[in-house]
Structures are given as structure tokens and as C-alpha cells.
Residue frames as a rotation matrix with the C-alpha (Angstrom) as fourth column:
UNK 1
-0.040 0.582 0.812 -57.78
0.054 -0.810 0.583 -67.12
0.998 0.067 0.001 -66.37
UNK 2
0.733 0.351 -0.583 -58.17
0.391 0.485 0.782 -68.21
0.557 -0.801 0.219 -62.91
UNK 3
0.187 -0.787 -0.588 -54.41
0.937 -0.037 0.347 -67.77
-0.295 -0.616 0.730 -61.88
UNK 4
-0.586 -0.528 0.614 -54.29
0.441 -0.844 -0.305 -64.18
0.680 0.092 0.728 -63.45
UNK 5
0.491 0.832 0.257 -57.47
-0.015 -0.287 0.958 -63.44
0.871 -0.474 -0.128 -61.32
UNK 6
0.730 -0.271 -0.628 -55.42
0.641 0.590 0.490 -65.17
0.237 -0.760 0.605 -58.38
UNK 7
-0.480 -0.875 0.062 -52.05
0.837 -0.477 -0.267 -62.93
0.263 -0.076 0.962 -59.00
UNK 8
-0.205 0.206 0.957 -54.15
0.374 -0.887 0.271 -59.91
0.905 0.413 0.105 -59.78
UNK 9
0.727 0.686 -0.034 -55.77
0.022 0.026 0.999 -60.35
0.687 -0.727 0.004 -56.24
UNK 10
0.160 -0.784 -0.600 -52.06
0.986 0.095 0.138 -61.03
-0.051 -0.614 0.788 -54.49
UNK 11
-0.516 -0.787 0.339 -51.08
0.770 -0.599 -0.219 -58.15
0.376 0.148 0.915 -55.72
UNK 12
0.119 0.633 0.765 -54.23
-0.160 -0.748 0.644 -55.63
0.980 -0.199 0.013 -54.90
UNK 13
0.901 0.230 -0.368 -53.77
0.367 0.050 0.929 -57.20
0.232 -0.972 -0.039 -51.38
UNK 14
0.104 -0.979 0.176 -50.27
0.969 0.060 -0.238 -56.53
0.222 0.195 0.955 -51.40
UNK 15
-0.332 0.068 0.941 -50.57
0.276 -0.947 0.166 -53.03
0.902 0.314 0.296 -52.42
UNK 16
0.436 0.824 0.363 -53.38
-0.197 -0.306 0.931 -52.41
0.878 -0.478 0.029 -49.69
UNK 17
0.839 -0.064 -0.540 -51.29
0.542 0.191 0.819 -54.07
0.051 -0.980 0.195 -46.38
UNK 18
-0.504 -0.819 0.274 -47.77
0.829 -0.548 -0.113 -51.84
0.243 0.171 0.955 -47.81
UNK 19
-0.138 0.380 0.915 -50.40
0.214 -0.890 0.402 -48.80
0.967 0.251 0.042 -47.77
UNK 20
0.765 0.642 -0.049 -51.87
-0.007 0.084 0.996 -49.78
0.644 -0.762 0.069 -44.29
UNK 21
0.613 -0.621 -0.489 -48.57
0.714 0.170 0.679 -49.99
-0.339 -0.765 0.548 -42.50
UNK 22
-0.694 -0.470 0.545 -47.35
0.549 -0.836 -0.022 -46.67
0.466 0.284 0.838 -44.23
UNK 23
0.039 0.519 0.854 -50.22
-0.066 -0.851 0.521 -45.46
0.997 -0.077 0.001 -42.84
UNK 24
0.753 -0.113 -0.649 -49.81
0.539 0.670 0.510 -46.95
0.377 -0.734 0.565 -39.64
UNK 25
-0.192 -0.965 -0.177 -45.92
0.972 -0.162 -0.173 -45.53
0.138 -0.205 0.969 -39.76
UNK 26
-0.564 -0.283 0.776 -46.98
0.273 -0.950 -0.148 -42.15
0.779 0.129 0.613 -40.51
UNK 27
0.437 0.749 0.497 -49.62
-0.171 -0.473 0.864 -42.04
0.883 -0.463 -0.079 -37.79
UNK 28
-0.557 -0.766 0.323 -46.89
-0.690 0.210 -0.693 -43.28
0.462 -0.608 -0.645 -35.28
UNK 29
0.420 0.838 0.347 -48.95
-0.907 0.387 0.164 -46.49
0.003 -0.384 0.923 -34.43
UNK 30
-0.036 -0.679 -0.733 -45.99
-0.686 0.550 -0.476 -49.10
0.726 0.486 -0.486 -35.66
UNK 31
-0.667 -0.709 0.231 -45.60
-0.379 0.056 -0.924 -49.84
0.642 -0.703 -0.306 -32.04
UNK 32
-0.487 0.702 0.519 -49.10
-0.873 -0.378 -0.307 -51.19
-0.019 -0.603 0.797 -31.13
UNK 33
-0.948 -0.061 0.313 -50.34
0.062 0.928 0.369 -53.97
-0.313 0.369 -0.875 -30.93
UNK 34
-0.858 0.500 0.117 -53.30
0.342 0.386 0.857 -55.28
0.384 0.775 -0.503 -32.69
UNK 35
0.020 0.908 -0.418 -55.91
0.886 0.178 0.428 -54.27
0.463 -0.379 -0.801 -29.85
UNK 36
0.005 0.118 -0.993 -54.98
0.525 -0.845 -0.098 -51.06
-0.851 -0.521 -0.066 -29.57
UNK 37
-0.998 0.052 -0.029 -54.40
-0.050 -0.472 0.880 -49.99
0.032 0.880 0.474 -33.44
UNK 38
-0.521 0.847 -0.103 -58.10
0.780 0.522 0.344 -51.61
0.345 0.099 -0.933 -33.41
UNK 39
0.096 0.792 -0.603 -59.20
0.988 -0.150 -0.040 -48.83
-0.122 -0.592 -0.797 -30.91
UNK 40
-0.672 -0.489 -0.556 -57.64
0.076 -0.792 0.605 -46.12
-0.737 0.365 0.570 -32.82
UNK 41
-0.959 0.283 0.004 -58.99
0.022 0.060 0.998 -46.89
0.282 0.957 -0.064 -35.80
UNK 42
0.229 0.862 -0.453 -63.08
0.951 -0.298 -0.087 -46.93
-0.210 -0.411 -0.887 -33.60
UNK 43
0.091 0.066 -0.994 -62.18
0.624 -0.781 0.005 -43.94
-0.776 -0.621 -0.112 -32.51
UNK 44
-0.901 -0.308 -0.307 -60.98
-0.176 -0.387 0.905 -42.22
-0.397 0.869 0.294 -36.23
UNK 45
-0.704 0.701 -0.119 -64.23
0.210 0.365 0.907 -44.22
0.679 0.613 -0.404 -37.77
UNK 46
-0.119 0.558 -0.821 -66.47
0.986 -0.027 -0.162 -42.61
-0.112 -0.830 -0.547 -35.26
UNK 47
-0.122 0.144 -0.982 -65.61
0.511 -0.839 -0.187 -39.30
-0.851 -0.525 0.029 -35.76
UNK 48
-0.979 -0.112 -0.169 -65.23
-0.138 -0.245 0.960 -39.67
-0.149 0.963 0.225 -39.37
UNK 49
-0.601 0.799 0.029 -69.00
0.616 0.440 0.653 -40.68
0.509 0.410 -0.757 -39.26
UNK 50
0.613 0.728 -0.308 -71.12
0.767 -0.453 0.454 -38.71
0.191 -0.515 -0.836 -36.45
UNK 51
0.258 -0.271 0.927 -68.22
-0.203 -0.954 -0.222 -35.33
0.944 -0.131 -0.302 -36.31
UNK 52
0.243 -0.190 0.951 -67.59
-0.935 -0.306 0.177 -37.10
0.257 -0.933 -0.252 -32.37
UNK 53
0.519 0.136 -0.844 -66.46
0.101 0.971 0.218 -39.61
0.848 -0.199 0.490 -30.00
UNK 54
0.025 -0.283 0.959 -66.36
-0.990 -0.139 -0.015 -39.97
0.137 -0.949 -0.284 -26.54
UNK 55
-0.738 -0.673 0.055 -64.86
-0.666 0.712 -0.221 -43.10
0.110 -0.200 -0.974 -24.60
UNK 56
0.199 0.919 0.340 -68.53
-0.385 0.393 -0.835 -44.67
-0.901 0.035 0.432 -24.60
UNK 57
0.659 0.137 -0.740 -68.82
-0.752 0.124 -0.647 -44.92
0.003 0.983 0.185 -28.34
UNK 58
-0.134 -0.991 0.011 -65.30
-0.986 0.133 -0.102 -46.41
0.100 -0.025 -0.995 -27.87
UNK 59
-0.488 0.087 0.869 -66.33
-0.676 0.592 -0.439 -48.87
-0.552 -0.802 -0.230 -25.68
UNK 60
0.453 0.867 0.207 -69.83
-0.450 0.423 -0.787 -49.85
-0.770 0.263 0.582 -27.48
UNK 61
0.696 -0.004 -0.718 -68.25
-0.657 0.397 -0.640 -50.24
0.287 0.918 0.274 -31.26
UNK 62
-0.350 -0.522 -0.778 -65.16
-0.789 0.612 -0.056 -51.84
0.506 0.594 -0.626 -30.47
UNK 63
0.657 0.588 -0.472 -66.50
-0.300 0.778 0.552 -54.40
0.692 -0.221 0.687 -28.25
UNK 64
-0.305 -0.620 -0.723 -63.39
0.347 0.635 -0.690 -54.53
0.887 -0.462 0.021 -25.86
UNK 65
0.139 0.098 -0.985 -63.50
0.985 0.091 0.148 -53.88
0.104 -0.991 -0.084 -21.98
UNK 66
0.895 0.236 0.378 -63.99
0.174 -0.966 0.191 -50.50
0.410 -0.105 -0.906 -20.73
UNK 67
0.519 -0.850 0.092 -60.58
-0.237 -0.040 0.971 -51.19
-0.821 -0.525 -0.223 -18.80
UNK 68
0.219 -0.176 0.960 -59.20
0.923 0.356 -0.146 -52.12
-0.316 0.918 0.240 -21.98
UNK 69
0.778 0.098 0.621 -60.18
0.238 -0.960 -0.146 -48.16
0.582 0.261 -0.770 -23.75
UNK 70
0.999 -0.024 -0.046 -59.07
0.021 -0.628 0.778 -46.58
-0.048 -0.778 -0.627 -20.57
UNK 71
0.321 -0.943 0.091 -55.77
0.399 0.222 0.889 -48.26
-0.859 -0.249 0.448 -20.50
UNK 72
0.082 -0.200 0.976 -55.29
0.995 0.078 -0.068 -47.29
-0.063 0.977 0.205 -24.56
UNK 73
0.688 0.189 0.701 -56.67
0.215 -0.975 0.052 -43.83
0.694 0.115 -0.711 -24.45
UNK 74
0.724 -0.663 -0.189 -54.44
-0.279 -0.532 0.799 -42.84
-0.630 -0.526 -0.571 -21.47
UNK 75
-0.082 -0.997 0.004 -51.62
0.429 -0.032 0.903 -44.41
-0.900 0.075 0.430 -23.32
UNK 76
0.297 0.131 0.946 -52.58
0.786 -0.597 -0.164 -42.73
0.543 0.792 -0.281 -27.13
UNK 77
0.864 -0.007 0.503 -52.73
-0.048 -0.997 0.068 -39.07
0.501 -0.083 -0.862 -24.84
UNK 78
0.624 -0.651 -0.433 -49.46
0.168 -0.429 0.888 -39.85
-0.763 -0.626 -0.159 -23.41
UNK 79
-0.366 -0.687 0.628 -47.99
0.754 0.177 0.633 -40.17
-0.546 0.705 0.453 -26.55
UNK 80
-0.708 0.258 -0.658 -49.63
-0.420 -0.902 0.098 -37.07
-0.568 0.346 0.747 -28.10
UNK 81
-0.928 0.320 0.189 -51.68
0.321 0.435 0.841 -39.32
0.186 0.842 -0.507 -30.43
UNK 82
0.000 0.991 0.136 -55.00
0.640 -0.104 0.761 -38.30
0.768 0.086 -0.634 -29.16
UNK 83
-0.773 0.276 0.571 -56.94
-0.558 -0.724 -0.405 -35.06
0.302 -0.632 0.714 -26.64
UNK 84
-0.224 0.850 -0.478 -59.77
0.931 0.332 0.154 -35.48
0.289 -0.410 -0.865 -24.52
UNK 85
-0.966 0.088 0.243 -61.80
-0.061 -0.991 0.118 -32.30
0.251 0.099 0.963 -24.53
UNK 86
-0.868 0.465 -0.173 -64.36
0.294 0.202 -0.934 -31.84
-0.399 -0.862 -0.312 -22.25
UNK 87
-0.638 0.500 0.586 -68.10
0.604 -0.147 0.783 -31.83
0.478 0.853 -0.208 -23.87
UNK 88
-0.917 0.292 0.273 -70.28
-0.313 -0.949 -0.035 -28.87
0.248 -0.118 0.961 -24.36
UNK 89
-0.284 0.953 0.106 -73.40
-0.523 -0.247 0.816 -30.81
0.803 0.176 0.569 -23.99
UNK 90
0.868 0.064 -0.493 -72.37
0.353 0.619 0.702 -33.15
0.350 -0.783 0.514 -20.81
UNK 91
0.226 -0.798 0.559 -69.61
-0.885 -0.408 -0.224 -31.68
0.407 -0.444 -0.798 -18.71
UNK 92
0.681 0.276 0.678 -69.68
-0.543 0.812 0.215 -35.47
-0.491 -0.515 0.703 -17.63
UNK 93
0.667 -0.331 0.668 -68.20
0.652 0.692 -0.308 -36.83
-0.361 0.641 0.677 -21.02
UNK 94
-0.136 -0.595 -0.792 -65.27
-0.464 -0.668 0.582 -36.02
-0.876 0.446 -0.185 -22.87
UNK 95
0.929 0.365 0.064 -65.21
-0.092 0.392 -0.915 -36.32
-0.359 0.844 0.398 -26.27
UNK 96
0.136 -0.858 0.495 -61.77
0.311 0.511 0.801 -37.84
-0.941 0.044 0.336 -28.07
UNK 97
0.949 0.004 -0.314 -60.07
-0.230 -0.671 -0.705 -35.50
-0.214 0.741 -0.636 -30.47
UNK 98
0.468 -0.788 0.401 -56.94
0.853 0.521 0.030 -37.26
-0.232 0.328 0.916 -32.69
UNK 99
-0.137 -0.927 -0.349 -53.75
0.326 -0.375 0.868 -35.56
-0.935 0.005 0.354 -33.04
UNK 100
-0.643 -0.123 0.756 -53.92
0.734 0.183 0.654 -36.40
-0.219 0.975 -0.028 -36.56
UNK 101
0.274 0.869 0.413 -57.08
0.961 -0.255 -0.103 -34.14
0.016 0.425 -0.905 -36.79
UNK 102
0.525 -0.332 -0.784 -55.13
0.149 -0.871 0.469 -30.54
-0.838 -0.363 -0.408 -35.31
């Protein structure tokens, strides 16, 4: 019982990291390393929760260096992967609008 529990589990993980790196492929992220997918994914789970996200938020959830973001986000918007669109309620902040979302 144990080892079918054991397989059953290989395989559901299986399944789930083949999914994650199709999704990965299709979002053109292949190429990233681990601490920048990381700040992709903030930034996606951010807007998928509160409709926004501006390079704060960014900062606060994932927990890396604000020089850290910066460097990412500029490289995500050279690659088309993400906008920065100036907000309506702080002309101060932009707010971070994925590709994926147009």
C-alpha cells in the first residue's frame, strides 16, 4: 500500500514539474533563472489577487532587493514579457502589466 501511495505521488509530481516548465516554455521564461522566474511569478500572483502591481508590491512579497526587481523588470520589459503603465491614482508609481495579460 505504501509503495503505490509512493509511485502514485512520483507520478502526480511528475505530471505537475512537465506542466510547470510547459508553462514556463510557453510564457518564454525557459531562460531565467530561478530568481527571476520567482519575480514573475510575485508579480502574476499579485495581480491575480488585488487586479494590480506596482514594483513595491514586488519588492515587499518577494523578499529580494529592490536592485534585484529593478534589474528583472527592466530585463522582463526588454523582452516584451511585461509594461509598466503609469498609475491613475499616484503619477509616482507604475503599476506592472504582463504581456501574457494583452
Amino acid at each position: 500500500m505504501y509503495h503505490q501511495i509512493m509511485s502514485n505521488y512520483k507520478k502526480d509530481l511528475i505530471n505537475i514539474l512537465e506542466m510547470l516548465s510547459n508553462i514556463e516554455k510557453d510564457l518564454n521564461l525557459i531562460n531565467y533563472n530561478e530568481t527571476e522566474k520567482k519575480v514573475y511569478y510575485t508579480i502574476a500572483q499579485k495581480i491575480s489577487s488585488t487586479g494590480t502591481c506596482n514594483i513595491s508590491d514586488v519588492i515587499k512579497d518577494s523578499g529580494f532587493s529592490r536592485s534585484t526587481i529593478y534589474k528583472t523588470i527592466k530585463k522582463f520589459e526588454t523582452a516584451d514579457l511585461l509594461y509598466l503603465k503609469q498609475s491613475i491614482v499616484d503619477k509616482r508609481e507604475f503599476n506592472l502589466v504582463l504581456a501574457a495579460e494583452i
